[in-house]
N, CA, C and O of each residue as an XYZ file, in Angstrom:
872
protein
N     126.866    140.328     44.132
C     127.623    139.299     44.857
C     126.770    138.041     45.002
O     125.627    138.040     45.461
N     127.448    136.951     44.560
C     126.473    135.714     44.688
C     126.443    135.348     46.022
O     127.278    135.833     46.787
N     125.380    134.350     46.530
C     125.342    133.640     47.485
C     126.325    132.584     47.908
O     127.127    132.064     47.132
N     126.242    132.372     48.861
C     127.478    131.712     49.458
C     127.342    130.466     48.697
O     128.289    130.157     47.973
N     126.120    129.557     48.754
C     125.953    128.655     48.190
C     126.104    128.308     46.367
O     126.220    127.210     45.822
N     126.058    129.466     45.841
C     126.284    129.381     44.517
C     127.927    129.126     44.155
O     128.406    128.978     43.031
N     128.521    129.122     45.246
C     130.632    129.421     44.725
C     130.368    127.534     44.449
O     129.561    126.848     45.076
N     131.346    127.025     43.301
C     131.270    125.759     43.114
C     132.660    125.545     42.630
O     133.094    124.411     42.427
N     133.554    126.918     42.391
C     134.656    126.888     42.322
C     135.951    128.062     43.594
O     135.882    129.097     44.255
N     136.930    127.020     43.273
C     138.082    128.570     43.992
C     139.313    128.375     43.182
O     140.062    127.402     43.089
N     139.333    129.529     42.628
C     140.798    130.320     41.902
C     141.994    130.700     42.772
O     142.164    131.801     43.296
N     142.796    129.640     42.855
C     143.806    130.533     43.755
C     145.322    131.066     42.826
O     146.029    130.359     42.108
N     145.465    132.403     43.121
C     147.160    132.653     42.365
C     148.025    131.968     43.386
O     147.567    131.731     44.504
N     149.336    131.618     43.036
C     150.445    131.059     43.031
C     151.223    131.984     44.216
O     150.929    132.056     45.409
N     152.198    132.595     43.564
C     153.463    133.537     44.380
C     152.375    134.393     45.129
O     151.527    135.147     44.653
N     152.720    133.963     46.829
C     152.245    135.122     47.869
C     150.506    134.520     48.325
O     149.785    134.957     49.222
N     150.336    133.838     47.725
C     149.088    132.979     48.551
C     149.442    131.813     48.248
O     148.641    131.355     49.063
N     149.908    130.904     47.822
C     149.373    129.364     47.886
C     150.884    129.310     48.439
O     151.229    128.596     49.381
N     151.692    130.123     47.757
C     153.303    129.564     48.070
C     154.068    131.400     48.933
O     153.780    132.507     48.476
N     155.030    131.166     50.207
C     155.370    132.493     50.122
C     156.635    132.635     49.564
O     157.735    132.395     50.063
N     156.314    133.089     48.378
C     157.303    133.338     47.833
C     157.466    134.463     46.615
O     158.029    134.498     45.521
N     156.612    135.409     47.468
C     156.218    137.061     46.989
C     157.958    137.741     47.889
O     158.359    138.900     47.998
N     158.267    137.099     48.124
C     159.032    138.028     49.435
C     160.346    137.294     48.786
O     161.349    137.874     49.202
N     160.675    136.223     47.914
C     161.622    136.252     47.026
C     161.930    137.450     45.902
O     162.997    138.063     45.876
N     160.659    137.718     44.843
C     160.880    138.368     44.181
C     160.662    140.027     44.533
O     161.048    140.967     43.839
N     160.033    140.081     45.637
C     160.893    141.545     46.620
C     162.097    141.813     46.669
O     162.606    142.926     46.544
N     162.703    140.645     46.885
C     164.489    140.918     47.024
C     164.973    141.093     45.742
O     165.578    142.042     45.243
N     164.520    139.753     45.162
C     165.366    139.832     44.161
C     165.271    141.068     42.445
O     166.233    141.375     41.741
N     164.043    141.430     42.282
C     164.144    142.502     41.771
C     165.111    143.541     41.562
O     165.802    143.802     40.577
N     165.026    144.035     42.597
C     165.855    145.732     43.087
C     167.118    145.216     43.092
O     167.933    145.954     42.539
N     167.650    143.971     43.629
C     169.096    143.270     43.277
C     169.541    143.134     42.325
O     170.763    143.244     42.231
N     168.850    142.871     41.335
C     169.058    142.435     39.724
C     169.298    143.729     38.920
O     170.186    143.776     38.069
N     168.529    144.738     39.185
C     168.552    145.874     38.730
C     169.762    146.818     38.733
O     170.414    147.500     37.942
N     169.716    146.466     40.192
C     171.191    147.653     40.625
C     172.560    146.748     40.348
O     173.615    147.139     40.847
N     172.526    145.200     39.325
C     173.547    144.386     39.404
C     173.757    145.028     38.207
O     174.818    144.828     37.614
N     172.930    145.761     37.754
C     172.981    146.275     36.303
C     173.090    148.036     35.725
O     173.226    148.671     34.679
N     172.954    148.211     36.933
C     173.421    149.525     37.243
C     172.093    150.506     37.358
O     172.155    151.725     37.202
N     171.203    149.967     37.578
C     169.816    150.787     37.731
C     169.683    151.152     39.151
O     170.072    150.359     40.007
N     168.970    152.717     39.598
C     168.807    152.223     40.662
C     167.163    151.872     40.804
O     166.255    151.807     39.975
N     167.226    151.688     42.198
C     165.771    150.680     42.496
C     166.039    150.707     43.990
O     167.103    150.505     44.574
N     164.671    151.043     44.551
C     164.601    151.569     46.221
C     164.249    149.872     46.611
O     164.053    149.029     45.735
N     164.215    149.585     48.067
C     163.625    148.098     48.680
C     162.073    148.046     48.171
O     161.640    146.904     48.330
N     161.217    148.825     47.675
C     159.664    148.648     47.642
C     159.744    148.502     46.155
O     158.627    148.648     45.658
N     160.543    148.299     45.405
C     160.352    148.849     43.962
C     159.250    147.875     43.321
O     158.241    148.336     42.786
N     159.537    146.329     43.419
C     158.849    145.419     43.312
C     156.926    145.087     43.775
O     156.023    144.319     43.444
N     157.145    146.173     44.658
C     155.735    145.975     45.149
C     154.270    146.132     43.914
O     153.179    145.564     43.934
N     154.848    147.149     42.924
C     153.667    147.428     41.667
C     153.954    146.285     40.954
O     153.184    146.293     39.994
N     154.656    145.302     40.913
C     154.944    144.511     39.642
C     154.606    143.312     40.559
O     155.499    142.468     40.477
N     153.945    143.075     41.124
C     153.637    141.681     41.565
C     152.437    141.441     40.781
O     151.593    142.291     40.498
N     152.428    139.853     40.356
C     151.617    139.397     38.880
C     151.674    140.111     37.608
O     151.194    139.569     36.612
N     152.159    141.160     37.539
C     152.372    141.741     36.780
C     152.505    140.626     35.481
O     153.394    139.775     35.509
N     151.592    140.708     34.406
C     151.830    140.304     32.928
C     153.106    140.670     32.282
O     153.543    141.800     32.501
N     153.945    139.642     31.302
C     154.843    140.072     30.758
C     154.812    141.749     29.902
O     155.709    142.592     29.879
N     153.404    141.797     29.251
C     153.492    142.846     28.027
C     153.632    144.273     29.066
O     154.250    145.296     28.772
N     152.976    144.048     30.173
C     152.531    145.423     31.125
C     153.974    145.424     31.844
O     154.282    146.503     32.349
N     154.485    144.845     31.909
C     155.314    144.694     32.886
C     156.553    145.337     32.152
O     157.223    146.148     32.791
N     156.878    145.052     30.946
C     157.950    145.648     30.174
C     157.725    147.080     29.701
O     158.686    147.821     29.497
N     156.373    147.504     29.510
C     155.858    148.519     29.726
C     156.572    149.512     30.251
O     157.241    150.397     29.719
N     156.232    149.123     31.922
C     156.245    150.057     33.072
C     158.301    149.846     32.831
O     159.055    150.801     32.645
N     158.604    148.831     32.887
C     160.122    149.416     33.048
C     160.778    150.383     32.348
O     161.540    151.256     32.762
N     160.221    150.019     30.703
C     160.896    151.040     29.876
C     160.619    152.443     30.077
O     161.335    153.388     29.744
N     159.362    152.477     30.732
C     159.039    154.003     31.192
C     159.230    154.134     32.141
O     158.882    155.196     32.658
N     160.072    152.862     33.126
C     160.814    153.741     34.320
C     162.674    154.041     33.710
O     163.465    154.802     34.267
N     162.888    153.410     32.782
C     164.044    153.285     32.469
C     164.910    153.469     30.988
O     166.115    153.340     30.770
N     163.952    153.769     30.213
C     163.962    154.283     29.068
C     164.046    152.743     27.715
O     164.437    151.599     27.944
N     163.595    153.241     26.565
C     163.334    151.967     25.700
C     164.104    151.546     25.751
O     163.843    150.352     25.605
N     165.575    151.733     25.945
C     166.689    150.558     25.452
C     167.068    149.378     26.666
O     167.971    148.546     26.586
N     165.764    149.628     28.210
C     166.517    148.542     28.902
C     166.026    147.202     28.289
O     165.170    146.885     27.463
N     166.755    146.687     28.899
C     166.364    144.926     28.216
C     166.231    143.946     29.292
O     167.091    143.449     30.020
N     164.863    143.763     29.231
C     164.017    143.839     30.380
C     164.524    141.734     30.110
O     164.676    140.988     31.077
N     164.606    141.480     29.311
C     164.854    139.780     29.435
C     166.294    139.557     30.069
O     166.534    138.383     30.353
N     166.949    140.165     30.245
C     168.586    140.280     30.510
C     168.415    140.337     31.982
O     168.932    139.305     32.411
N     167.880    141.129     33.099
C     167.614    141.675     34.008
C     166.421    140.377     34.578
O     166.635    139.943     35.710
N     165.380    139.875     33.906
C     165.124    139.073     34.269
C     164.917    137.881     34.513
O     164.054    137.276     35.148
N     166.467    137.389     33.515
C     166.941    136.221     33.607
C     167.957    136.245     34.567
O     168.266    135.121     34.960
N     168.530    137.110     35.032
C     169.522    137.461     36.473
C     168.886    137.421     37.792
O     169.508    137.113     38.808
N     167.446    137.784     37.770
C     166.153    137.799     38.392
C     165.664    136.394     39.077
O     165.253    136.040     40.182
N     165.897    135.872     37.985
C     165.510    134.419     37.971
C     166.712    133.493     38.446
O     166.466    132.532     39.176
N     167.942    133.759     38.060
C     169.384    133.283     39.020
C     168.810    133.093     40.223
O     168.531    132.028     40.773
N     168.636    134.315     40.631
C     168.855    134.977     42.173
C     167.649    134.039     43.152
O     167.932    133.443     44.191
N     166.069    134.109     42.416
C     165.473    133.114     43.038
C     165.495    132.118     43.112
O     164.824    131.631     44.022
N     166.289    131.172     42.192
C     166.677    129.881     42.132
C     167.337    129.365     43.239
O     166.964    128.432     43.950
N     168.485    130.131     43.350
C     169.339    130.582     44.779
C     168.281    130.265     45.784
O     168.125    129.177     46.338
N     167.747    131.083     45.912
C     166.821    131.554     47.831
C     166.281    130.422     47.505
O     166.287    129.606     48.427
N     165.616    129.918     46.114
C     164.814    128.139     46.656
C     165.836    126.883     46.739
O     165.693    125.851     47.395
N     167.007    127.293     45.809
C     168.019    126.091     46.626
C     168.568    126.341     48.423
O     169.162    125.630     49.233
N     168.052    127.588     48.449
C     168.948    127.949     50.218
C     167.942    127.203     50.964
O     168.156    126.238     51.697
N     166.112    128.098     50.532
C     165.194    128.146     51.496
C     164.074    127.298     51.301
O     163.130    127.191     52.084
N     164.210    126.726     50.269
C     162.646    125.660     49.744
C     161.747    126.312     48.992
O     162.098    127.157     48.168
N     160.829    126.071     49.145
C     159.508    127.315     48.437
C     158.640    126.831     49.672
O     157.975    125.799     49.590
N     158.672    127.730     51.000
C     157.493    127.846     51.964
C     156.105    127.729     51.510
O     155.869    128.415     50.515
N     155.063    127.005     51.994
C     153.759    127.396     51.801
C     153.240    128.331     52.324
O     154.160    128.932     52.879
N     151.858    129.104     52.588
C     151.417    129.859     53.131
C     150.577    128.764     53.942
O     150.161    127.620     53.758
N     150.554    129.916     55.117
C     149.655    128.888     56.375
C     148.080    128.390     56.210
O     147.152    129.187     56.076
N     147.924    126.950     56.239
C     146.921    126.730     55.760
C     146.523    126.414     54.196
O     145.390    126.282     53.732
N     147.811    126.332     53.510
C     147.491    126.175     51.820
C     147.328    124.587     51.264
O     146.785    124.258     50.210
N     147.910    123.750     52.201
C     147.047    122.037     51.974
C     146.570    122.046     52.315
O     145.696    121.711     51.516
N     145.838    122.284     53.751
C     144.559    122.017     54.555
C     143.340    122.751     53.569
O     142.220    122.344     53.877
N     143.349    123.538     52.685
C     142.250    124.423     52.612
C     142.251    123.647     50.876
O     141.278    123.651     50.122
N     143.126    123.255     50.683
C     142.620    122.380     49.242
C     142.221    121.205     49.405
O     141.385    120.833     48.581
N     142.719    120.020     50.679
C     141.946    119.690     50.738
C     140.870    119.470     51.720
O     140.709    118.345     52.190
N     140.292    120.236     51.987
C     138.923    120.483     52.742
C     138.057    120.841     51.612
O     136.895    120.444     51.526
N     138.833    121.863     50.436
C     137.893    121.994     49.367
C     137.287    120.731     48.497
O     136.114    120.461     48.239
N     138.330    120.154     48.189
C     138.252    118.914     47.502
C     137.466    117.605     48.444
O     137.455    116.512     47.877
N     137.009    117.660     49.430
C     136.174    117.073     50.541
C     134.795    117.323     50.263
O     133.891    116.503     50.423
N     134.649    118.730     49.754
C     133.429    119.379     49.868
C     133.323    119.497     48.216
O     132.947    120.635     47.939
N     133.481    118.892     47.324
C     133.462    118.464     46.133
C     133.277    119.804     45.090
O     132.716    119.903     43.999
N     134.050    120.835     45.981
C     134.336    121.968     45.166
C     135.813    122.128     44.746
O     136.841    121.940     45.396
N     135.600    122.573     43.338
C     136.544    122.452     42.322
C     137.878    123.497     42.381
O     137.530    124.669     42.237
N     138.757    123.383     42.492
C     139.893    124.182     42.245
C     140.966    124.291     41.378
O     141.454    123.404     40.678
N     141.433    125.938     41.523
C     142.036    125.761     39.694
C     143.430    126.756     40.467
O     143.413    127.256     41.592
N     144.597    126.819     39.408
C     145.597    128.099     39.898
C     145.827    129.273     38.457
O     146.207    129.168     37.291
N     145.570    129.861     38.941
C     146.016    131.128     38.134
C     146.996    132.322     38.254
O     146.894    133.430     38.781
N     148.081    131.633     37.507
C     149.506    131.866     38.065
C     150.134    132.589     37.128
O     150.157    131.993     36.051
N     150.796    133.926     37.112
C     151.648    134.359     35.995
C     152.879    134.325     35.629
O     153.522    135.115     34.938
N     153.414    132.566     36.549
C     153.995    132.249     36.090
C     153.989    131.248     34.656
O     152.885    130.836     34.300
N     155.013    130.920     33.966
C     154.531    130.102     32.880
C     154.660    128.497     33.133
O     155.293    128.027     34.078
N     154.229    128.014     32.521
C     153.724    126.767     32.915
C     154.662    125.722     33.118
O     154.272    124.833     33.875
N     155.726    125.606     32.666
C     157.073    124.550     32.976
C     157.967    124.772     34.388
O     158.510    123.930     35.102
N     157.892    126.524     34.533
C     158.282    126.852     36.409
C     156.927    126.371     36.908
O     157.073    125.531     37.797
N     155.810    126.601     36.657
C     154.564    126.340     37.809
C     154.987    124.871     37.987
O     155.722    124.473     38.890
N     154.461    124.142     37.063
C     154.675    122.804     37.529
C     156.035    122.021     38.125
O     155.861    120.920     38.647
N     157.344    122.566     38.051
C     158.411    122.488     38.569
C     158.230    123.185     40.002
O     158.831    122.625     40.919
N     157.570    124.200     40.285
C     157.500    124.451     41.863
C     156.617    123.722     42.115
O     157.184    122.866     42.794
N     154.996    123.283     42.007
C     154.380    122.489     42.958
C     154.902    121.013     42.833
O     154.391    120.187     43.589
N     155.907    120.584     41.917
C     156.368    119.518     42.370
C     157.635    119.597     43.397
O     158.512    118.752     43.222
N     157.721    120.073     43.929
C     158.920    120.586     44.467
C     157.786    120.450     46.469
O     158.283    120.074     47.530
N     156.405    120.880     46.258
C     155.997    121.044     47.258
C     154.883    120.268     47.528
O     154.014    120.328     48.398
N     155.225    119.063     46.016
C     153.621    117.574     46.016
C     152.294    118.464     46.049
O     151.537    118.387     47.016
N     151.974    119.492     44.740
C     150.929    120.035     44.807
C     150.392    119.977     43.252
O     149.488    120.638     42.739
N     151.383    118.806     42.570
C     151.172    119.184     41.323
C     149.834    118.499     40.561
O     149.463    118.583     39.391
N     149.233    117.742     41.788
C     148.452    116.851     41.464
C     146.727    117.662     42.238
O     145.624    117.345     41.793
N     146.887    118.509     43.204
C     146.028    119.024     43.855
C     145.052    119.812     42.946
O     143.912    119.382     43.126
N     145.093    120.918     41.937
C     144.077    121.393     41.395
C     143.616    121.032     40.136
O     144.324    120.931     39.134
N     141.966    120.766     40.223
C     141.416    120.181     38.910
C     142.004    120.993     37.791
O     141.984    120.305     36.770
N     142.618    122.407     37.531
C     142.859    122.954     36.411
C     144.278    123.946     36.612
O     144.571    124.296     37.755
N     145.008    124.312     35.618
C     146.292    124.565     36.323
C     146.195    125.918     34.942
O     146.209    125.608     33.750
N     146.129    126.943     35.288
C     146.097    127.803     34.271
C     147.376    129.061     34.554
O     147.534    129.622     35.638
N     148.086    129.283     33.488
C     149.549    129.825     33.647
C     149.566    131.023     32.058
O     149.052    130.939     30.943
N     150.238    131.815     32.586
C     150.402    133.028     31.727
C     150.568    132.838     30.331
O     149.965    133.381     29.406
N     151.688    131.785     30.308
C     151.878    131.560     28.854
C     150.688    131.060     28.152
O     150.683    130.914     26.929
N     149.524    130.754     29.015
C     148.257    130.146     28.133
C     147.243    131.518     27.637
O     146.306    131.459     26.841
N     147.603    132.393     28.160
C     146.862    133.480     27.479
C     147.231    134.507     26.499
O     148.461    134.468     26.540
N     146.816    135.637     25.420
C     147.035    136.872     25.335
C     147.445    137.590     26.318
O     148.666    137.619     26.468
N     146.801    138.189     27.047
C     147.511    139.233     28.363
C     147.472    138.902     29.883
O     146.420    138.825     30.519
N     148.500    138.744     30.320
C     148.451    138.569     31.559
C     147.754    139.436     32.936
O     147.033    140.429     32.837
N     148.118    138.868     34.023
C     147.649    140.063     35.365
C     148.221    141.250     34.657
O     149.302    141.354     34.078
N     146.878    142.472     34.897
C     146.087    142.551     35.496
C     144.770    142.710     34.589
O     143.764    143.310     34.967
N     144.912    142.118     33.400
C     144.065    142.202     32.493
C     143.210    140.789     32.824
O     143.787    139.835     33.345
N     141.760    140.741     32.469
C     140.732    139.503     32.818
C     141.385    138.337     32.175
O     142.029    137.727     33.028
N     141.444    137.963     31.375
C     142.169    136.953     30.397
C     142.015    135.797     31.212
O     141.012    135.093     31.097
N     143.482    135.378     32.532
C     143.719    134.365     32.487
C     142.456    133.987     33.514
O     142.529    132.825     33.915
N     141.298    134.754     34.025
C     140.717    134.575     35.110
C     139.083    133.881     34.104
O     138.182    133.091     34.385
N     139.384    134.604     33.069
C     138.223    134.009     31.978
C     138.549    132.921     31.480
O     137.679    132.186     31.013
N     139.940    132.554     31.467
C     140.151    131.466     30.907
C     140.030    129.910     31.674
O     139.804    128.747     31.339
N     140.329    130.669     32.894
C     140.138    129.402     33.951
C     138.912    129.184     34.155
O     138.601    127.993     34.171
N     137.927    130.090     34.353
C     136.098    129.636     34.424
C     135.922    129.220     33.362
O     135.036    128.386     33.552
N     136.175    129.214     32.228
C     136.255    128.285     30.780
C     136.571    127.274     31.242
O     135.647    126.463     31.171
N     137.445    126.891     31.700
C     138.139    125.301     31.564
C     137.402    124.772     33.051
O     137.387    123.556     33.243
N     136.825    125.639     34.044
C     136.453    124.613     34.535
C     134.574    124.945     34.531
O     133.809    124.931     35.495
N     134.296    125.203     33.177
C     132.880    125.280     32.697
C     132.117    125.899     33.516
O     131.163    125.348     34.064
N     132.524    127.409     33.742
C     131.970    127.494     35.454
C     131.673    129.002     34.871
O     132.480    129.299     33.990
N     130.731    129.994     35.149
C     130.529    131.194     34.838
C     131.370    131.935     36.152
O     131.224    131.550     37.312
N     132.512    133.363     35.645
C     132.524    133.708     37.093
C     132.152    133.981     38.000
O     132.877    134.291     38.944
N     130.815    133.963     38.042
C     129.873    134.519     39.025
C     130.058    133.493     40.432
O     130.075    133.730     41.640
N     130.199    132.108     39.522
C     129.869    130.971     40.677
C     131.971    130.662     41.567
O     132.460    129.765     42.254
N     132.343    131.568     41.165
C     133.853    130.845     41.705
C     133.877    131.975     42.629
O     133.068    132.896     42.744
N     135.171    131.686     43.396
C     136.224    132.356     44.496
C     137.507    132.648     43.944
O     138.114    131.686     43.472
N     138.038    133.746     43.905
C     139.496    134.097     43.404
C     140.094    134.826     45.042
O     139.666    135.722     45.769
N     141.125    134.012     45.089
C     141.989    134.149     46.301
C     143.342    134.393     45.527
O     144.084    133.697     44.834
N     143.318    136.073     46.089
C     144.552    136.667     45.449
C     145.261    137.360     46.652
O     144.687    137.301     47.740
N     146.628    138.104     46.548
C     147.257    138.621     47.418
C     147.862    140.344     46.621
O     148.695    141.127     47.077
N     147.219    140.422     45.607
C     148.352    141.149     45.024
C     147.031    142.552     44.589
O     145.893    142.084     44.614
N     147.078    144.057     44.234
C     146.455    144.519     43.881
C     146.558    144.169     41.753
O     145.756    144.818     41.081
N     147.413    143.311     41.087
C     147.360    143.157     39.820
C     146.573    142.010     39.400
O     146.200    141.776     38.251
N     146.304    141.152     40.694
C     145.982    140.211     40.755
C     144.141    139.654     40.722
O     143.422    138.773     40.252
N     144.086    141.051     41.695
C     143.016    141.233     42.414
C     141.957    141.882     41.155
O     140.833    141.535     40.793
N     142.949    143.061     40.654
C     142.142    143.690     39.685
C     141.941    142.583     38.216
O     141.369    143.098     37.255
N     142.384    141.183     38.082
C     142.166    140.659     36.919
C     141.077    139.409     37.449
O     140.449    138.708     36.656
N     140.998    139.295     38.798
C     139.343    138.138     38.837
C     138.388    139.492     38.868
O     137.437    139.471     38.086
N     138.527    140.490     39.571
C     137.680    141.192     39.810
C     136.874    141.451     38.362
O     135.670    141.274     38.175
N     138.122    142.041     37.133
C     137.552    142.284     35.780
C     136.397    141.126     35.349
O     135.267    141.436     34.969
N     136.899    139.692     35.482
C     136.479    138.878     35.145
C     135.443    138.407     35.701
O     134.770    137.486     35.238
N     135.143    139.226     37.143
C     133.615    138.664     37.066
C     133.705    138.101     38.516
O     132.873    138.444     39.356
N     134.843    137.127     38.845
C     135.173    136.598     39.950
C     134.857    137.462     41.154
O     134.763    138.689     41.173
N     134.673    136.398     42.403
C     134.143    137.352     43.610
C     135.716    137.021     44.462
O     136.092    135.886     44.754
N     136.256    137.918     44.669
C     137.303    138.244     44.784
C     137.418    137.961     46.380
O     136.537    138.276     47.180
N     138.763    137.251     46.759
C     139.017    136.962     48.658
C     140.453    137.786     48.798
O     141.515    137.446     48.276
N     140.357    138.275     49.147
C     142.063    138.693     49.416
C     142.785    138.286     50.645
O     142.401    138.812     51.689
N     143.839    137.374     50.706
C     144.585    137.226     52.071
C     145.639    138.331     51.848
O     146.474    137.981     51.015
N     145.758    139.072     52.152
C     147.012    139.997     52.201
C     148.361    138.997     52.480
O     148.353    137.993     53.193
N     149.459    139.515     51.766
C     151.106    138.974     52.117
C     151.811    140.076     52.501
O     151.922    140.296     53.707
N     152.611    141.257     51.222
C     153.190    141.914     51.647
C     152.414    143.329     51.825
O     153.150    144.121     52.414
N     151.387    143.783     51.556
C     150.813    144.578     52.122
C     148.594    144.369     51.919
O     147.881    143.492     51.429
N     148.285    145.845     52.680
C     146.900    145.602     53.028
C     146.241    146.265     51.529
O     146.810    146.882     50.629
N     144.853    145.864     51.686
C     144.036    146.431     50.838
C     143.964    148.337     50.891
O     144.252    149.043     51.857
N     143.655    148.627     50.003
C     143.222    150.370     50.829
C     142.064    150.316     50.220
O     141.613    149.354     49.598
N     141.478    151.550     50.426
C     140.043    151.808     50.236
C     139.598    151.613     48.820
O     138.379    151.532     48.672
N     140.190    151.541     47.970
C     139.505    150.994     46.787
C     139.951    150.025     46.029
O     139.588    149.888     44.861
N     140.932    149.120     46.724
C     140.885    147.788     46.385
C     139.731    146.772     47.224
O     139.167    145.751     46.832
N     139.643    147.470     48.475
C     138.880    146.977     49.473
C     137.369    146.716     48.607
O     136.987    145.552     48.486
N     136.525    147.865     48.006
C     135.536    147.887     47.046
C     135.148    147.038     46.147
O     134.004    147.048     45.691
N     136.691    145.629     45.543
C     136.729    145.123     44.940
C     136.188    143.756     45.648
O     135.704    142.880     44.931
N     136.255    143.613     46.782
C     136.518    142.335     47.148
C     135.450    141.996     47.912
O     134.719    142.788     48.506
N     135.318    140.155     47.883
C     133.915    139.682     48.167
C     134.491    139.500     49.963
O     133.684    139.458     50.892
N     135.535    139.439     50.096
C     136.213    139.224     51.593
C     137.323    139.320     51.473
O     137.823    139.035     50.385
N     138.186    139.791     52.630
C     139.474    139.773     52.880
C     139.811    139.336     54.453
O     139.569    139.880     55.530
N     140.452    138.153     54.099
C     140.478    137.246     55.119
C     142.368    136.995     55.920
O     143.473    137.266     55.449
N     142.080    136.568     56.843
C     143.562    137.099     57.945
C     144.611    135.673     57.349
O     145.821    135.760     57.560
N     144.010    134.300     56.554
C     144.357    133.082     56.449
C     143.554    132.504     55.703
O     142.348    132.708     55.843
N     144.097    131.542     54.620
C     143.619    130.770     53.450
C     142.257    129.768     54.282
O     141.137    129.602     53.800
N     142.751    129.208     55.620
C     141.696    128.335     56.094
C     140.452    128.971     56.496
O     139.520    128.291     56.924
N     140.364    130.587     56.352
C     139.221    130.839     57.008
C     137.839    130.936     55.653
O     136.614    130.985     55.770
N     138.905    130.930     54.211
C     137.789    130.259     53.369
C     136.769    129.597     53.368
O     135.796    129.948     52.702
N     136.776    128.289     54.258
C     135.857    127.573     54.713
C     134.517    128.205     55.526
O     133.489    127.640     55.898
N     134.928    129.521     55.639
C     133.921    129.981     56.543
C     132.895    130.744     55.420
O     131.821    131.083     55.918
N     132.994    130.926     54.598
C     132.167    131.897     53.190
C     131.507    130.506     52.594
O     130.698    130.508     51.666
N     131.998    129.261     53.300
C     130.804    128.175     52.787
C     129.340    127.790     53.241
O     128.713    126.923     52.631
């Protein structure tokens, strides 16, 4: 674990820390599914958060056999959240401008590493004037494999010339968690929809109650 003083970067993911809007695709999942005749309990969504496209189609067909058609289901998916952000906005999480810029004060660098692809990312932080906030904007479609594989977490200490040793990855998700962790990143976890357990806990450089208490690992 590096020294406090060595972090010169922070990695933050998207859905469920910077924005809450982990608790959209909670709903809307298991909705989409059963619009289609699958069933699907209220938690179903909880393993597939960040979830990479390739892993992610994966796990359905082996919850649901090869012939579902996992783009059909999650373009109905994608209806449904469009909806809750025309009803509800896209909420921030508490503390998610204040803590970028306090970072950007303290002339440390910030990047997002989001599995969403890059034409929704930048269509939601303009939606919430954030599109201008991080020095590097790194999105699924820019890699080979998504969460929970290292990829997009190597790719972002690339672009911002930074070894992972020296950054912060502020994640919420265990798919999330496990792809800075691969990569090297010293891992913060704010929890959203649920807690660490004992061996995600192992992974992480801190797990903190709020994005602003970042400032305190400086």
């Amino acid at each position: 674990m590096e020294n406090k003083k060595d972090i010169k970067a922070v990695i933050f993911d998207l859905d469920g820390t910077i924005t809450d809007t982990e608790k959209y695709y909670y709903k809307a999942w298991p909705e989409a599914l059963r619009h289609f005749g699958y069933k699907a309990d209220d938690d179903f969504a909880l393993d597939f958060r960040s979830l990479g496209r390739p892993f992610v189609i994966e796990k359905f067909k082996s919850l649901y056999g090869d012939d579902f058609d996992y783009d059909k289901v999650r373009n109905y998916r994608k209806e449904l959240i469009n909806k809750m952000i025309e009803k509800d906005g896209i909420p921030l999480k508490k503390g998610a401008k204040e803590i970028l810029i306090w970072l950007k004060s303290h002339n440390i660098l910030t990047a997002l590493a989001t599995a969403n692809d890059y034409e929704r990312t930048i269509k939601h932080l303009k939606k919430i004037s954030l599109e201008n906030s991080f020095d590097k904007i790194i999105c699924a479609d820019m890699v080979k494999y998504g969460k929970p594989a290292k990829d997009i977490y190597e790719y972002a200490c690339r672009n911002l010339n930074l070894p992972p040793s020296e950054t912060f990855a502020v994640e919420d998700s265990p798919n999330g968690i496990e792809s800075a962790y691969s990569a090297g990143c010293n891992v913060i976890m704010v929890p959203d929809l649920t807690d660490p357990d004992e061996t995600l806990n192992k992974k992480l450089y801190a797990c903190l109650d709020s994005l602003l208490e970042i400032k305190t690992l400086f």
